[in-house]
N, C-alpha and C positions, 0 to 999 in steps of 0.2 A: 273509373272509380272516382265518387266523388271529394274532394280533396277537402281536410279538415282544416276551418280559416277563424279565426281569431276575430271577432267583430272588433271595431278601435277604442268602441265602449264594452268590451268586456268587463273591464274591471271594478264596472257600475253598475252594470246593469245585470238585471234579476237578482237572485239569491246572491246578498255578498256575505260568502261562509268561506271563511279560511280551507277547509277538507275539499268544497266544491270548485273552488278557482284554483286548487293545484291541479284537481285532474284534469277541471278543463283543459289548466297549462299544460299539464303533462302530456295529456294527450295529440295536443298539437305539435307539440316538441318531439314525440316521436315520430311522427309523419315527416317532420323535416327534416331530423335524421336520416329517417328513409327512402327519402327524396336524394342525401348529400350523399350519400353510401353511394347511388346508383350515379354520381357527377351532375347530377339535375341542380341547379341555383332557384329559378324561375317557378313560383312566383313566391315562395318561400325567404328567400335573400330578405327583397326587397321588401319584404311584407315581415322581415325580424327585426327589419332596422328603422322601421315605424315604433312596431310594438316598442323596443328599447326606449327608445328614443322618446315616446310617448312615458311612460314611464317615471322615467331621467326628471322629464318638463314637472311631471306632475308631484313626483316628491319634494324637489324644488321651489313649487309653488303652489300651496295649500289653499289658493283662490281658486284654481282651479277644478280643487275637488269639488266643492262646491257647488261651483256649476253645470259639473258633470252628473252629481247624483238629478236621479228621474224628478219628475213634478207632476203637478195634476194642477188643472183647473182652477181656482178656490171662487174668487169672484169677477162679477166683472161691474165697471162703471162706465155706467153709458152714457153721462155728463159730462166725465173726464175722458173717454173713450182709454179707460186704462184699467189692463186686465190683470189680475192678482195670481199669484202660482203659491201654491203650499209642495213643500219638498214632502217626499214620499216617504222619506228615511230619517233619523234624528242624527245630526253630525256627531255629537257626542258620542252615541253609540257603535257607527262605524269606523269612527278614527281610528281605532287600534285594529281594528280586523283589516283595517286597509293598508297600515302601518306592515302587519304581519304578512301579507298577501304582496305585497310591493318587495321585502324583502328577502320574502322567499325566490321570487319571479325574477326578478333583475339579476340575478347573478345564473340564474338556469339559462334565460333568452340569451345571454352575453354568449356563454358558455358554445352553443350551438352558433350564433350566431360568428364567433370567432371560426369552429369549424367552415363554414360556409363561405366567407371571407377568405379563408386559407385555398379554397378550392377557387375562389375567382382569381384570385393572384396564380396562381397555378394555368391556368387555364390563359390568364393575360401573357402569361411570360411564352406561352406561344404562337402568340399572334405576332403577325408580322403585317405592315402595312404599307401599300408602293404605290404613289400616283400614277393612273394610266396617260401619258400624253403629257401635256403642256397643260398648267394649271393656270387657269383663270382668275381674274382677280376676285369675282362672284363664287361664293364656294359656300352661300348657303342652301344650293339646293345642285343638286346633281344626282350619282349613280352610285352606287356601291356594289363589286363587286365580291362576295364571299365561295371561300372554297377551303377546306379541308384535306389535309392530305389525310389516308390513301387514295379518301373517294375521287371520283372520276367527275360527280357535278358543280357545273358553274352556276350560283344563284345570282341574279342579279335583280337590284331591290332600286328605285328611284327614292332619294331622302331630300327631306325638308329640315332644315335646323330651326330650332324654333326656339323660342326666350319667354322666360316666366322668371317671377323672384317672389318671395315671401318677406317676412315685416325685416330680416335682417339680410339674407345676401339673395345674389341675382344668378340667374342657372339659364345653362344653355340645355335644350332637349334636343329629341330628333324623333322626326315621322320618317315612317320607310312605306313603301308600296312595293309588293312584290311586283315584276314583269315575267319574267320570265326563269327557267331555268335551262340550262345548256352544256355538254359537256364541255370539259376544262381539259386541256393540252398544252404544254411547254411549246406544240409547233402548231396553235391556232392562235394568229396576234390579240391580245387584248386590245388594242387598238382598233382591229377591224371591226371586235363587236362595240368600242365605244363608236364608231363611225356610222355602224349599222342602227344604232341608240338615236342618235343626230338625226339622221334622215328618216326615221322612222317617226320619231316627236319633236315637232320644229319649235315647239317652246323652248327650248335647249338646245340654242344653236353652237354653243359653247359651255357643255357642262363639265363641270368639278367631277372626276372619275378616281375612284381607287379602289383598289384590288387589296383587299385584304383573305389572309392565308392562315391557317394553324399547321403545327407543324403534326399535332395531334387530332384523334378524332374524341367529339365531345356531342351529348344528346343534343341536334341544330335548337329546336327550338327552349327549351327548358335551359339554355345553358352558350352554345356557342354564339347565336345570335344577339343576346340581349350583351354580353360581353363584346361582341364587334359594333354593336352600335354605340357604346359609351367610348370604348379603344377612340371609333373615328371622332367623337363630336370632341374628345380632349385634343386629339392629334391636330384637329382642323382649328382649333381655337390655341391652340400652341404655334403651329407655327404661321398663323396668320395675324400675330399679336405685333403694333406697331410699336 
């Protein structure tokens, strides 16, 4: 099924009619719902806390509107090589419907979006997270090992931490690579499959390994995974902090 997604210029773009941007909203909002009912986060979460946040920016800063609404063509100068845009819409006449649209939506996205939020903490509070082995002082790129109780499989994924930052702070990310998946046993060492990892990929003669666990089972991808890879990139930047 294909999943109902919120463009970032929704709230510009096409028809801006106060009755038509609530259903859109609404509509989307229930799908998210019905995503959060089922413990799915992914790609909802992340995609509510744009919208807000987008939002937030944009009441805040009234320049912004502005360069949000569409444009068209008008002229061009080919002397000055400088091209002219006519706005599609009159700001005057949108102000207020965007006004009314803004706060209707921002306390709905909140609303859902606090649900969702309540499910990630939920869902964090049972991870658990254990170096495999002796850790190296290199611990941007290594292994991750995930596993779920009751189930029986061991996933094990190759991550890269990665760095990006926007105009005001600076953010660690993570790439994963699946490798493999494997059963998981209290009497098969983790150790041995980090060992098996080494000599199988010798670009990592010494990689960064951790075994991260739930004490609960959660949908892997919608939901347990995107939480175990933020869990590791805070854990690893915590306690590698001089």
């Amino acid at each position: 099924m294909k999943i109902k997604q919120l463009k970032p210029n929704w709230l510009t773009q096409g028809i801006i009619d106060y009755e038509y941007k609530q259903y859109q909203l609404l509509a989307y909002l229930k799908e998210a719902k019905q995503y959060f009912s089922e413990n799915k986060l992914y790609p909802f979460l992340s995609d509510l806390i744009f919208h807000y946040n987008n939002l937030i920016s944009l009441r805040h800063n009234k320049r912004l509107w502005h360069e949000s609404f569409p444009t068209m063509l008008k002229s061009i100068d080919l002397k000055r090589l400088r091209l002219s845009y006519q706005k599609l819409v009159n700001d005057d006449d949108v102000m207020r419907e965007l006004e009314e649209i803004m706060n209707f939506a921002i306390p709905k996205l909140k609303k859902v979006l606090s649900e969702g939020t309540e499910i990630y903490e939920f869902v964090e509070s049972n991870v658990e997270i254990t170096p495999v082995g002796l850790s190296p002082l290199y611990v941007d790129e290594g292994y991750m090992f995930v596993h779920q109780a009751p189930k029986k499989d061991l996933r094990i994924y190759r991550y890269t931490l990665t760095f990006f930052e926007n105009a005001s702070e600076k953010f660690r990310g993570i790439r994963t690579q699946f490798i493999e998946s494997t059963m998981y046993s209290r009497f098969r060492s983790l150790e041995h499959e980090k060992m098996s990892l080494v000599k199988r990929f010798t670009s990592l003669p010494n990689p960064a390994t951790y075994f991260i666990t739930s004490k609960a089972s959660f949908p892997f991808i919608e939901t347990f995974l995107p939480v175990a890879k933020r869990y590791l990139v805070r854990y690893i930047v915590t306690t590698n902090q001089v």
